[in-house]
C-alpha positions in Angstrom: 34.9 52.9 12.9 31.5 51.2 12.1 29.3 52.1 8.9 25.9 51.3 8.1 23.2 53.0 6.2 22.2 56.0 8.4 24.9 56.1 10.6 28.4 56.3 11.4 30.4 55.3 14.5 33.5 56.1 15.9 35.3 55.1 19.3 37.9 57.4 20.8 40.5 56.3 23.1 41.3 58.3 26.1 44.2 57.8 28.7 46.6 55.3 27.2 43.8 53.4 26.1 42.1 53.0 29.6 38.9 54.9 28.4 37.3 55.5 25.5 34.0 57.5 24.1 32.0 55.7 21.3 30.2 58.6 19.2 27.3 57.7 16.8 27.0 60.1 13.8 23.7 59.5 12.6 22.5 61.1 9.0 20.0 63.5 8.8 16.3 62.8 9.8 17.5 59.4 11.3 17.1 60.2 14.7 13.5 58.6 15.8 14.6 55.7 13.8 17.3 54.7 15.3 16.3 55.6 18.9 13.4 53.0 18.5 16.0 50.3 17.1 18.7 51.0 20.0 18.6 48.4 23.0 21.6 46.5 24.8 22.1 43.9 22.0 22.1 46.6 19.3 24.9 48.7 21.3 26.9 45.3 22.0 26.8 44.9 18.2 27.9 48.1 17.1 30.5 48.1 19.6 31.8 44.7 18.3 31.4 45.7 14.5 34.3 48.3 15.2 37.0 48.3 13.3 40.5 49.7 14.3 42.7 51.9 12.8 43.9 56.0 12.4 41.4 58.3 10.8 43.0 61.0 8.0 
């Protein structure tokens, strides 16, 4: 998982750990903003900001 003010992200793994999906929760009203900030470095830092772990 990955937090920062005005969003939330989670990765989940799929087949044994071959695949995964990365969902962005982003709060509400934060939409526009964050669609303006996202670009290929952004992505590679959320992605690398991950943290690993089971969620309750």
């Amino acid at each position: 998982m990955w937090w920062e003010e005005g969003f939330q992200t989670v990765e989940l793994p799929y087949d044994g750990n071959e695949l995964a999906m990365v969902i962005l929760l982003l709060d509400a009203g934060r939409f526009e903003e964050f669609e303006n900030s996202l670009d290929a470095r952004r992505v590679e830092e959320i992605l690398r900001g991950l943290t690993y772990g089971r969620l309750p």
